[in-house]
C-alpha positions in Angstrom: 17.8 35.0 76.5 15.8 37.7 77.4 12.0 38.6 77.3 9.3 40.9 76.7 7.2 40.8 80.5 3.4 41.7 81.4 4.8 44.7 82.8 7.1 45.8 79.7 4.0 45.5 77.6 1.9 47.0 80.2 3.7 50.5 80.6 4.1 50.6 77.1 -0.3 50.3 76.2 0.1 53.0 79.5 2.8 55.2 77.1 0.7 54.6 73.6 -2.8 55.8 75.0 -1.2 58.8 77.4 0.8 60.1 74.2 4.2 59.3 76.1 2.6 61.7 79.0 2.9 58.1 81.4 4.4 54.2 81.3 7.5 53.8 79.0 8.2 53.1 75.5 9.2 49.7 74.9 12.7 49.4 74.0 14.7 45.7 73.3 16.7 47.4 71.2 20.2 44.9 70.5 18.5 42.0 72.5 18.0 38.3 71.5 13.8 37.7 71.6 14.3 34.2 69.2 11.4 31.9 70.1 9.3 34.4 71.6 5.7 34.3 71.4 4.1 38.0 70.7 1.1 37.0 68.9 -2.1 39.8 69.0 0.3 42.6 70.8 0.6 45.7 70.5 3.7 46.9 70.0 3.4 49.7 67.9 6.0 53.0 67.7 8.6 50.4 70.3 12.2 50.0 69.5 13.9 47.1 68.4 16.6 48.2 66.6 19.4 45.3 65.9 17.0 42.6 67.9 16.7 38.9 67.4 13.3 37.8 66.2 14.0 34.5 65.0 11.2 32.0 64.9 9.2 34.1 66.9 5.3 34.6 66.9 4.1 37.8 66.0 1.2 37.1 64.0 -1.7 39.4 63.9 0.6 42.3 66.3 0.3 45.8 66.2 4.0 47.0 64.6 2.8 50.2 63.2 5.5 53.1 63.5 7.9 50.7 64.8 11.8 51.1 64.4 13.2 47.4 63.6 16.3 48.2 61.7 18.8 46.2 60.9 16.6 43.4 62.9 16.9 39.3 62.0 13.2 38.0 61.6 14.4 34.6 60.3 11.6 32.1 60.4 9.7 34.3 62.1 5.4 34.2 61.7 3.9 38.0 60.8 0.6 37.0 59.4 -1.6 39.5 59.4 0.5 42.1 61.2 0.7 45.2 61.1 3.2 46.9 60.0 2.4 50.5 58.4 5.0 52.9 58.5 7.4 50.7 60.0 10.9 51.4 59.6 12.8 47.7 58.6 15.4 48.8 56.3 18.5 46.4 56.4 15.9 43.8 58.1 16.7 39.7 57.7 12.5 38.6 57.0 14.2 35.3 55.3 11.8 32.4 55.4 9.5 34.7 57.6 5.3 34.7 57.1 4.1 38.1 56.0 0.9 36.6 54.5 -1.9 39.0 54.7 0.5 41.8 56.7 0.2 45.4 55.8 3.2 47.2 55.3 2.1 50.1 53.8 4.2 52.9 54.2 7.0 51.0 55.3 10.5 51.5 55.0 12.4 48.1 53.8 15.3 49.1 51.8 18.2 46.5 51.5 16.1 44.1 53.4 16.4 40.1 52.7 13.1 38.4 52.4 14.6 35.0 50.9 12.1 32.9 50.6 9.3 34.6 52.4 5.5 34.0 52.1 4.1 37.4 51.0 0.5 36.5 49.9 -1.9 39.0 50.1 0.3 41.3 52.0 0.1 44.5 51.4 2.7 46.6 50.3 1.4 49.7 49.2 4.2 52.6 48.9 6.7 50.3 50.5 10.6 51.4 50.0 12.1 48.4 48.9 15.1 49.4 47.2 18.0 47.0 46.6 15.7 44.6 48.6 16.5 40.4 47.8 12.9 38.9 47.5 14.7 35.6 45.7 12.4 32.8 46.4 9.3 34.7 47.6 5.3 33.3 47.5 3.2 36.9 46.1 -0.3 35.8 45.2 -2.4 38.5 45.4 0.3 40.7 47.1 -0.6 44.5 46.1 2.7 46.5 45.4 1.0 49.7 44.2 3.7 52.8 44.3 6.2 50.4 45.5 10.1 51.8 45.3 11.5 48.5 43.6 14.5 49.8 42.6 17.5 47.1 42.6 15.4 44.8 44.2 16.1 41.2 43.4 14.1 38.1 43.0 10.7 39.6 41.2 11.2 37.9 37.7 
């Protein structure tokens, strides 16, 4: 199992505020981060393409402009996280809590959201084409200019 450091997160605030002129862009791109606690970060614009998110805590975190494709979120909590602009097509966000997230912008095409709490997330312009939101909670859930085409589970 690996994990996200002080440091990791450190260089990448360094990266985000210097334009990429210092620090590093966070990467965990293919890694297994299950269980991990992430809650009020900012990870925005990092990689973690292919990662492991199970059951992990990233409720209220900064995932603006991040690439997460193809990731597993499964169980994972994403209340009121932000997610504009993220890319998370081919993303697993089964059983996951997006309530009150904003994914504006976001790219979730042929994502799984199974059973997924979506209330009062926003998802304003989202791609979800041939997305599966089977099972899903959406009370008060704005999907103004969504792309729903093929998606599954909205009757």
């Amino acid at each position: 199992m690996f994990a996200i450091t002080k440091d990791d997160l450190e260089a990448h605030t360094l990266w985000l505020t210097s334009d990429g002129e210092q620090g590093t862009k966070l990467d965990k791109t293919g890694l297994n981060l299950a269980n991990t606690d992430l809650s009020g970060t900012n990870l925005a614009k990092a990689h973690f393409v292919g990662t492991n998110l199970s059951n992990a805590n990233l409720a209220g975190c900064d995932l603006s402009g991040m690439d997460c494709s193809g990731a597993t979120f499964t169980g994972a909590n994403l209340a009121d996280a932000n997610l504009t602009g993220a890319d998370l097509g081919g993303v697993t966000f089964d059983r996951v809590n997006l309530r009150g997230a904003n994914l504006t912008g976001a790219d979730m095409s042929g994502a799984t959201l199974i059973d997924a709490k979506l209330d009062k997330a926003n998802f304003t312009g989202v791609d979800l084409i041939a997305a599966n939101l089977t099972g899903t909670t959406r009370e008060g859930t704005c999907f103004e200019g969504t792309i729903l085409s093929d998606t599954q589970g909205l009757s």
